[in-house]
Biopython code that builds the backbone (N, CA, C, O; Angstrom):
import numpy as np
from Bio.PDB.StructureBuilder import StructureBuilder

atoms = [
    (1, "UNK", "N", (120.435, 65.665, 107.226)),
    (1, "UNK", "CA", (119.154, 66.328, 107.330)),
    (1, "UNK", "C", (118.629, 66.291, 108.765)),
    (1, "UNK", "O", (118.053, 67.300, 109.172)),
    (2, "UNK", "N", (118.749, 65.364, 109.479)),
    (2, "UNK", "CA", (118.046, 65.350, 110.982)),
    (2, "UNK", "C", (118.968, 66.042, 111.613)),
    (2, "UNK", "O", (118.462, 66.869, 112.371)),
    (3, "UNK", "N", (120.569, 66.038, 111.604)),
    (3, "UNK", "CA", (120.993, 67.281, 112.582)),
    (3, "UNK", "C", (120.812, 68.515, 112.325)),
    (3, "UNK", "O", (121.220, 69.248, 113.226)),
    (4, "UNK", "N", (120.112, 69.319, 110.966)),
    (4, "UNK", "CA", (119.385, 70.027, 110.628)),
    (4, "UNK", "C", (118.424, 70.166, 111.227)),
    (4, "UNK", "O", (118.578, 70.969, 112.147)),
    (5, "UNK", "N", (117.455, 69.756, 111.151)),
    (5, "UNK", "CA", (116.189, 69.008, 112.156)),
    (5, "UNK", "C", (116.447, 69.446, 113.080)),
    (5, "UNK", "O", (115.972, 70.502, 113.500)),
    (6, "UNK", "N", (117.194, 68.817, 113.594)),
    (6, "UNK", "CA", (117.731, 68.889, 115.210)),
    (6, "UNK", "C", (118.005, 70.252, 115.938)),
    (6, "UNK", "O", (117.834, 70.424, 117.145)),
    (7, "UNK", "N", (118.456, 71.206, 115.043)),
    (7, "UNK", "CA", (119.408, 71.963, 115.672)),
    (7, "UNK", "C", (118.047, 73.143, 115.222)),
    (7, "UNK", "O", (117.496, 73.822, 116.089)),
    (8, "UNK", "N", (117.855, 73.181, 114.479)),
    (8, "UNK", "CA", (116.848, 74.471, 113.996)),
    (8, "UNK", "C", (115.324, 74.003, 114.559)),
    (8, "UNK", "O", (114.452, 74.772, 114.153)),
    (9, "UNK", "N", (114.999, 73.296, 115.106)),
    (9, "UNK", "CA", (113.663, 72.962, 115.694)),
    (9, "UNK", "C", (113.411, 72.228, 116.837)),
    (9, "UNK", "O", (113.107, 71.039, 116.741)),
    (10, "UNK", "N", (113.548, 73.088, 118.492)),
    (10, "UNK", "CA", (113.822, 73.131, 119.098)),
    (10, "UNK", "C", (112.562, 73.118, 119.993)),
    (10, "UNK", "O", (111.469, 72.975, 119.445)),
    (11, "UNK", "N", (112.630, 73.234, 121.114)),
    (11, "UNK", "CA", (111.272, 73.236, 122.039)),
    (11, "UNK", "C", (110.621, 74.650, 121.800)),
    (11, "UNK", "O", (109.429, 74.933, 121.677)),
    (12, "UNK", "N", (112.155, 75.763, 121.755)),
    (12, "UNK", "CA", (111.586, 77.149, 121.939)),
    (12, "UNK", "C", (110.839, 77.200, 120.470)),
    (12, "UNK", "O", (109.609, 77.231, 120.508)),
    (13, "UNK", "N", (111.421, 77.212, 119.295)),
    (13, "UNK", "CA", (110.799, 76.962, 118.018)),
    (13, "UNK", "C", (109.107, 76.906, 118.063)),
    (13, "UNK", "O", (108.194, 77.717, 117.903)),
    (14, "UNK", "N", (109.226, 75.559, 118.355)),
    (14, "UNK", "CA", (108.167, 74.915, 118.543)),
    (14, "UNK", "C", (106.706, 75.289, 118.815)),
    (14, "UNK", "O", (105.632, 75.178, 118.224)),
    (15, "UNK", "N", (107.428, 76.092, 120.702)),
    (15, "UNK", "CA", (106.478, 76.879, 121.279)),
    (15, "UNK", "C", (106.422, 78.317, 120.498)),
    (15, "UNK", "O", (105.300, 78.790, 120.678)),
    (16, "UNK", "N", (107.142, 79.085, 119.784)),
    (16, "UNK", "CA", (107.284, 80.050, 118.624)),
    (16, "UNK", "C", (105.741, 79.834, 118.081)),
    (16, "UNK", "O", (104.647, 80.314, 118.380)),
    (17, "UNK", "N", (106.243, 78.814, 117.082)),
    (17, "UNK", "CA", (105.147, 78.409, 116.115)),
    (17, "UNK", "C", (103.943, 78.449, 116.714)),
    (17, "UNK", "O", (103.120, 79.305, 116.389)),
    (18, "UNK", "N", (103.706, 77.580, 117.609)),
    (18, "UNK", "CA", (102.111, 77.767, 118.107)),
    (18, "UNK", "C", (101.645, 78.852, 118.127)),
    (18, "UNK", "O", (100.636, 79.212, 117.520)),
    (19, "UNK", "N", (102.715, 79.863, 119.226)),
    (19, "UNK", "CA", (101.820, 81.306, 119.911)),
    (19, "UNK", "C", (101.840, 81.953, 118.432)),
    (19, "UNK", "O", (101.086, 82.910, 118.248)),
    (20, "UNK", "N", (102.427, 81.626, 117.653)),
    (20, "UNK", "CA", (102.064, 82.876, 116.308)),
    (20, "UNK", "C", (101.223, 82.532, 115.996)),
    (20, "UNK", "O", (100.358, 83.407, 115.957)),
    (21, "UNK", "N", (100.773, 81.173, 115.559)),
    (21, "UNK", "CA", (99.915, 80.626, 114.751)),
    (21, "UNK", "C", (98.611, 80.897, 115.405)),
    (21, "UNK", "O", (97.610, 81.190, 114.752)),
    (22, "UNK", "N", (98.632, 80.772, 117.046)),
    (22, "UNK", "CA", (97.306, 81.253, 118.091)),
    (22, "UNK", "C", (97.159, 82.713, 117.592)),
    (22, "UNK", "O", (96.099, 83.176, 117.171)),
    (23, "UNK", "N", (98.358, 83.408, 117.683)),
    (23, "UNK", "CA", (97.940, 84.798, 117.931)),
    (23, "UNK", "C", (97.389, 85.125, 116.257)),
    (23, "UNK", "O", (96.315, 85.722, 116.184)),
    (24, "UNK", "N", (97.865, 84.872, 115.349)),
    (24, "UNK", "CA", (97.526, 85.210, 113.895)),
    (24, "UNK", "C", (96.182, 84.686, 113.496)),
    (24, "UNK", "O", (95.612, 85.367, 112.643)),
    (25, "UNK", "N", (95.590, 83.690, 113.900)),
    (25, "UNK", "CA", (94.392, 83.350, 113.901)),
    (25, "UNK", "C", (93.011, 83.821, 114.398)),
    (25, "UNK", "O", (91.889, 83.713, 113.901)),
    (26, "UNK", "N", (93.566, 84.515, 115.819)),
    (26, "UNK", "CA", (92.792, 85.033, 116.642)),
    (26, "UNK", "C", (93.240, 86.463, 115.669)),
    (26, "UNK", "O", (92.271, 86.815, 114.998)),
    (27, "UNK", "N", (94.257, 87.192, 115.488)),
    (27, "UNK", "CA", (94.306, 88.503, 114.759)),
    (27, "UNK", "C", (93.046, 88.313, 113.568)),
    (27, "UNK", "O", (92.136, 89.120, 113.380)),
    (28, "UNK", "N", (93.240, 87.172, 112.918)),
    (28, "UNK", "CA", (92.268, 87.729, 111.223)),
    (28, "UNK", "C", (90.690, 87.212, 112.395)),
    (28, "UNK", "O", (89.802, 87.960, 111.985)),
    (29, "UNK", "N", (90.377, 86.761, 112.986)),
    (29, "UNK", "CA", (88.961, 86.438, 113.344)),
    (29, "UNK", "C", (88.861, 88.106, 113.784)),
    (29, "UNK", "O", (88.035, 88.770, 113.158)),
    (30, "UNK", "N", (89.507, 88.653, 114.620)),
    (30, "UNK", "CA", (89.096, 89.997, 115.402)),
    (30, "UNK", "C", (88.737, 91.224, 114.033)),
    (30, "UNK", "O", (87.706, 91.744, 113.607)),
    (31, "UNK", "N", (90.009, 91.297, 113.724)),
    (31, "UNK", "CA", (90.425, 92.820, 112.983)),
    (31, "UNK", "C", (90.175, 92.279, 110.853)),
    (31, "UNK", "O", (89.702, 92.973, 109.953)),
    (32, "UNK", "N", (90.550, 91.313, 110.812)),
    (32, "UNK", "CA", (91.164, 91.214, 109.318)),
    (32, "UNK", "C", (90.092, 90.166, 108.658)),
    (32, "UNK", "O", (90.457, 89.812, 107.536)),
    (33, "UNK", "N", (88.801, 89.560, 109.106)),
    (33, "UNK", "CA", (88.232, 88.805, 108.474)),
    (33, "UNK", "C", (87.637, 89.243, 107.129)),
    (33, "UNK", "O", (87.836, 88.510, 106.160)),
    (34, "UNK", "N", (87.001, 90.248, 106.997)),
    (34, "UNK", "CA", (86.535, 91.368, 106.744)),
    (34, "UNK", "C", (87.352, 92.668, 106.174)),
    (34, "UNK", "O", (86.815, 93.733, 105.870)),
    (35, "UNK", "N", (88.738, 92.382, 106.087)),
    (35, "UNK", "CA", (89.419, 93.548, 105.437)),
    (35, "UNK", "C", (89.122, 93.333, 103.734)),
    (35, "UNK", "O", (88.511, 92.499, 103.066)),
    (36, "UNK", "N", (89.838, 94.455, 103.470)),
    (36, "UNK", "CA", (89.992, 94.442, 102.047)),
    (36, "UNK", "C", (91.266, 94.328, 101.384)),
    (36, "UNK", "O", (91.546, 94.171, 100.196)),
    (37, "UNK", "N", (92.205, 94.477, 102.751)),
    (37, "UNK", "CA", (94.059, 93.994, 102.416)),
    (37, "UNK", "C", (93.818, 92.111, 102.477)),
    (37, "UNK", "O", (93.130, 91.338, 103.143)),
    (38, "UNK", "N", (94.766, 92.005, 101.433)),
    (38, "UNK", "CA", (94.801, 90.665, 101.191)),
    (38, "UNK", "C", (95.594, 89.974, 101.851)),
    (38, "UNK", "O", (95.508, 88.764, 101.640)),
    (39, "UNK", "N", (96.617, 90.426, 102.847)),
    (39, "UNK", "CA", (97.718, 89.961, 103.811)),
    (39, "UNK", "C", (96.279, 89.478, 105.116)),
    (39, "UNK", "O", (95.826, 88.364, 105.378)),
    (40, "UNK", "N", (95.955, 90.693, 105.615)),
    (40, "UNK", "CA", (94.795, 90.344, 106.504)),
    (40, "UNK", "C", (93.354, 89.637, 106.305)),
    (40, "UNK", "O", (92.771, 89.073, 107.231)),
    (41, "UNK", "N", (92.937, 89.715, 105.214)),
    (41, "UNK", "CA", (92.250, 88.776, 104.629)),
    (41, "UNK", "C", (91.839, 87.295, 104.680)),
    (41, "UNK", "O", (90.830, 86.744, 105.122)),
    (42, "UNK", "N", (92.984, 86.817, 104.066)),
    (42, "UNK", "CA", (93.080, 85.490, 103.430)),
    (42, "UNK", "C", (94.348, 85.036, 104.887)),
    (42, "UNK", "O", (95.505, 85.414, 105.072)),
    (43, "UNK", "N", (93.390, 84.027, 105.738)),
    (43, "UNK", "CA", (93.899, 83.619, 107.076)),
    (43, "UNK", "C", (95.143, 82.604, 106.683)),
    (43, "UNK", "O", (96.180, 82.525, 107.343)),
    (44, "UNK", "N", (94.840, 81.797, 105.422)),
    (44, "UNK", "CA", (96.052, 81.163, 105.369)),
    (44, "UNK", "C", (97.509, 82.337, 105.525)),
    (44, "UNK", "O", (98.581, 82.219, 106.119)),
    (45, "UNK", "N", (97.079, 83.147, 104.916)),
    (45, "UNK", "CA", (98.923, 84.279, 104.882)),
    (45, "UNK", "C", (99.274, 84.715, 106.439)),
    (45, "UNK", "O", (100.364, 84.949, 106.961)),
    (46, "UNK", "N", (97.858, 84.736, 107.012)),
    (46, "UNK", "CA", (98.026, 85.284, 108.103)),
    (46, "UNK", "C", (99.104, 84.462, 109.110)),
    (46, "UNK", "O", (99.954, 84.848, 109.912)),
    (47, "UNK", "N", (98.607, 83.041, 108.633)),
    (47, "UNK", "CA", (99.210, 81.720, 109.239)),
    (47, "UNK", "C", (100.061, 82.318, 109.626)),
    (47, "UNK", "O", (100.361, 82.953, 110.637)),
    (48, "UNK", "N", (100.898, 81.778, 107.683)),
    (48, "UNK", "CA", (102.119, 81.477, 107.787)),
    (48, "UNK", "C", (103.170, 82.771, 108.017)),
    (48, "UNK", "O", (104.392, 82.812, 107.868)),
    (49, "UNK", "N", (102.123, 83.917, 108.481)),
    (49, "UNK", "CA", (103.451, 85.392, 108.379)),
    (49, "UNK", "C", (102.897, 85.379, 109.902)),
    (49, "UNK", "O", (103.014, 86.544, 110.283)),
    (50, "UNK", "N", (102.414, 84.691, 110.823)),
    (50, "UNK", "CA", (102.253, 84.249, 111.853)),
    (50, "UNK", "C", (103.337, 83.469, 112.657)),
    (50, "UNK", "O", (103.905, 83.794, 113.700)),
    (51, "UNK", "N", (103.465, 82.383, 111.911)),
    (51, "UNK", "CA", (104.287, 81.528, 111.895)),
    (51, "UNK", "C", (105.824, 81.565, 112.030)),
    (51, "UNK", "O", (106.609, 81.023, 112.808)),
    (52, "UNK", "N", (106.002, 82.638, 110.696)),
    (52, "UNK", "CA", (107.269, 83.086, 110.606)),
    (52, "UNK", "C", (108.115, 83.383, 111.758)),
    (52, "UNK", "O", (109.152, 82.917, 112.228)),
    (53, "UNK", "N", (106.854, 84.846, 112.204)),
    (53, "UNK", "CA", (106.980, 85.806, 113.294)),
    (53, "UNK", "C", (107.461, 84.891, 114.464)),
    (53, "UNK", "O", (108.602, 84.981, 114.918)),
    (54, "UNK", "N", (106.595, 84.064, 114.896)),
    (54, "UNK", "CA", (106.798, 82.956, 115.703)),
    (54, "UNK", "C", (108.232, 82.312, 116.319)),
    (54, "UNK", "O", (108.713, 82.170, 117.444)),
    (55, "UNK", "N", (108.626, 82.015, 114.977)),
    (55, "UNK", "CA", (109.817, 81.200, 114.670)),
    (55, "UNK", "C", (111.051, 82.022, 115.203)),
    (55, "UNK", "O", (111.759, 81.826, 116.191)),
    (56, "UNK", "N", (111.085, 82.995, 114.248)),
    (56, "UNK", "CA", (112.216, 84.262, 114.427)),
    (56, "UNK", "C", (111.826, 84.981, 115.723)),
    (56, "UNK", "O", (112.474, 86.014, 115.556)),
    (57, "UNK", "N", (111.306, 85.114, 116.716)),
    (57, "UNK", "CA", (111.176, 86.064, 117.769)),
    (57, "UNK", "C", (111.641, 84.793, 118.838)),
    (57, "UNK", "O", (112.599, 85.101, 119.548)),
    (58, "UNK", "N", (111.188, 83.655, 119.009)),
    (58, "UNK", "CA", (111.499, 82.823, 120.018)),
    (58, "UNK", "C", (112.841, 81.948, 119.550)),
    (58, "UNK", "O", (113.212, 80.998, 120.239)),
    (59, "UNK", "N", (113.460, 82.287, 118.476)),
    (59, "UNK", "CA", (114.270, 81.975, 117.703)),
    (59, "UNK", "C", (115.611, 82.871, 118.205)),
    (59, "UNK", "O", (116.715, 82.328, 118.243)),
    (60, "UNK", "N", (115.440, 84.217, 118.568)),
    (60, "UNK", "CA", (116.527, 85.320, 119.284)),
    (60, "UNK", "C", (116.432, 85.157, 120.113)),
    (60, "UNK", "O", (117.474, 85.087, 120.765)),
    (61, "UNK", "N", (114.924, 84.920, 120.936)),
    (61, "UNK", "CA", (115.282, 84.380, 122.616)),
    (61, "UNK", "C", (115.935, 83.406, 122.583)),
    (61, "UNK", "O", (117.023, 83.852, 122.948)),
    (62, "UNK", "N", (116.049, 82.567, 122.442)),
    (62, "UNK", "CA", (117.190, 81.151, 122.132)),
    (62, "UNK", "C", (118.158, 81.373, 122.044)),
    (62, "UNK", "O", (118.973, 80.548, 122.458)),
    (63, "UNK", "N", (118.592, 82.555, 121.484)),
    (63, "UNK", "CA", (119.957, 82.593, 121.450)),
    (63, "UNK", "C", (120.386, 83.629, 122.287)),
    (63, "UNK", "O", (121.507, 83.623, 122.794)),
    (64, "UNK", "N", (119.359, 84.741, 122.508)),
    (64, "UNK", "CA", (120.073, 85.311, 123.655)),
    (64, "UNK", "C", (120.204, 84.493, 124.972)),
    (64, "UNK", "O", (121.207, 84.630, 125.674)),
    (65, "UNK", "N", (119.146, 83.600, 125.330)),
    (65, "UNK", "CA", (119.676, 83.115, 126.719)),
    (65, "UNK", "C", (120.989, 82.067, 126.628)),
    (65, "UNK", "O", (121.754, 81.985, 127.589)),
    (66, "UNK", "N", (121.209, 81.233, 125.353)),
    (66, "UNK", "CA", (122.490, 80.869, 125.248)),
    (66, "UNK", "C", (123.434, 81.532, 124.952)),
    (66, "UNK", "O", (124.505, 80.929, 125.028)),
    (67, "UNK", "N", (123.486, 82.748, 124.579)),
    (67, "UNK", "CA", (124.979, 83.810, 124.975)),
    (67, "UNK", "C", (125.224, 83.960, 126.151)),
    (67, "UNK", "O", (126.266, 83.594, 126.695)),
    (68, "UNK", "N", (123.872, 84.772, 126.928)),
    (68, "UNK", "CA", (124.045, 85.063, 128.382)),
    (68, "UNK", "C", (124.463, 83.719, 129.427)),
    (68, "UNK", "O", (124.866, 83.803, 130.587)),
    (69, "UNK", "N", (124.229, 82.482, 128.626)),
    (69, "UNK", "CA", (124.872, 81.363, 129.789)),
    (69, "UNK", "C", (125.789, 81.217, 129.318)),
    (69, "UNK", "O", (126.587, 80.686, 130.091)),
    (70, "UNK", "N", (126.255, 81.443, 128.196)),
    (70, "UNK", "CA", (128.006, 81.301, 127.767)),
    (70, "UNK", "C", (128.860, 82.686, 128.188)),
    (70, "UNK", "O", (130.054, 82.911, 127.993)),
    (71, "UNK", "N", (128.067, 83.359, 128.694)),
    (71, "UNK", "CA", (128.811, 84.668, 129.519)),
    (71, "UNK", "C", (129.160, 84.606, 130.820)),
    (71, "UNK", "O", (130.040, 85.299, 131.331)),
    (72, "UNK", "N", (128.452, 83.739, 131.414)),
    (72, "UNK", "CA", (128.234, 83.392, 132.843)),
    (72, "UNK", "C", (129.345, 82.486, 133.322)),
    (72, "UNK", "O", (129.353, 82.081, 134.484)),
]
sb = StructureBuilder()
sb.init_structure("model")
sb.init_model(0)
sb.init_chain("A")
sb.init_seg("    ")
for serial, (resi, resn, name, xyz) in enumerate(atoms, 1):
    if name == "N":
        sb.init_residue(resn, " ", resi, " ")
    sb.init_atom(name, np.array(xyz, "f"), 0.0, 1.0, " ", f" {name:<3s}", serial, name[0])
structure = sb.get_structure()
């Protein structure tokens, strides 16, 4: 389980998670506090489809810059 750990939660991860979780928070205060969609709504979903986003986008940067140094 910890080289699990290890390998899937990373600095970039990490920093992932925050900026989604910043940016999805700040999204439902601006645009979605006040909607009537329940995705934008209810800030917990926002979190965690925040979160997700987070994960998986700084999650491909990770791996593209370790291809491009295994190309090098």
């Amino acid at each position: 389980m910890r080289e699990f750990i290890k390998k899937n939660l990373t600095l970039y991860h990490i920093i992932g998670i925050i900026m989604g979780l910043i940016f999805a928070i700040l999204y439902w205060y601006k645009k979605g506090q006040f909607s009537d969609y329940i995705l934008k709504n209810n800030v917990v979903l926002i979190s965690i489809f925040g979160i997700l986003v987070g994960y998986i986008t700084l999650d491909l940067v990770q791996h593209a810059i370790k291809k491009n140094n295994k190309n090098e």
